[in-house]
C-alpha positions in Angstrom: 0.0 0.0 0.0 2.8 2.5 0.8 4.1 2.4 -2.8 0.7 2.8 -4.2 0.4 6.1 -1.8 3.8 7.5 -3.1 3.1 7.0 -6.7 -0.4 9.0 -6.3 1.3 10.9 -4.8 3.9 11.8 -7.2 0.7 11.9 -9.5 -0.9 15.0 -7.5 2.3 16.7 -7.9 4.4 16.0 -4.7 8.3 16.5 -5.3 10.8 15.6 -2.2 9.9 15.3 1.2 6.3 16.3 0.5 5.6 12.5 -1.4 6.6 10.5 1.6 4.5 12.9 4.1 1.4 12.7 1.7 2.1 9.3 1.2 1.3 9.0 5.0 -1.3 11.6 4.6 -3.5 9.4 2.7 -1.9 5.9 4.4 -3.4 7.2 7.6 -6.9 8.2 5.8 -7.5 5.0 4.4 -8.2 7.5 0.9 -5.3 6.3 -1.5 -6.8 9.0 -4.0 -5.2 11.2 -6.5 -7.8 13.8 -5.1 -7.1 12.6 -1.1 -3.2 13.4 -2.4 -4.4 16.8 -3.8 -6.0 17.7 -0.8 -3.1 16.3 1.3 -0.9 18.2 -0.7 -2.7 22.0 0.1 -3.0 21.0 3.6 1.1 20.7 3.2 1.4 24.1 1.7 -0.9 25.5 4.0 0.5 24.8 6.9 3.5 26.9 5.5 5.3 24.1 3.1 7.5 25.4 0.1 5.2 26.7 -2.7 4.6 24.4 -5.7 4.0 24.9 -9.1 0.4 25.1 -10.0 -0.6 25.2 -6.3 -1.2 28.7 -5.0 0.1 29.2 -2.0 -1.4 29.3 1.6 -4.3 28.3 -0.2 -5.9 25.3 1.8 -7.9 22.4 0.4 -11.7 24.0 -0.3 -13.2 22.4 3.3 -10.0 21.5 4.4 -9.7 22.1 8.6 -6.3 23.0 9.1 -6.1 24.2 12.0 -4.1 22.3 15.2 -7.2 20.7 16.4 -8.1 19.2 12.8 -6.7 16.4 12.2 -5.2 15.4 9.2 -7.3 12.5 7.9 -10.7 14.2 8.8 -9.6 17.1 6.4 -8.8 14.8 3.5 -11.7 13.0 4.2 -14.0 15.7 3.7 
């Protein structure tokens, strides 16, 4: 399953670091999505992770709860 995650995603646009902590992302969600990934992914440059191309940033996941007390797998989920 872990290979899975990091191939989706490397297929939502994660480079470096980012694909093994979305690979978790959506691991822990039980969503091994390319859209769980995407949403994974603005949570990352939300919370103040390096801008990526194509992905505005500080721009959070549209429903995404990214504040301390949301956790992680409840914002990809929704």
């Amino acid at each position: 399953m872990g290979l899975h995650a990091r191939s989706v995603a490397l297929a939502a646009g994660a480079t470096g670091d980012h694909v093994e902590r979305i690979a978790a992302m959506i691991v822990e969600a039980r969503d091994i999505t390319l859209e769980a990934a995407r949403k994974a992914l603005a949570i990352l440059v939300a919370e103040g992770g390096a801008a990526l191309p194509g992905v505005a940033s500080g721009a959070p996941a549209a429903g995404a709860d990214v504040t301390p007390s949301g956790g992680v797998a409840t914002a990809i989920a929704e």
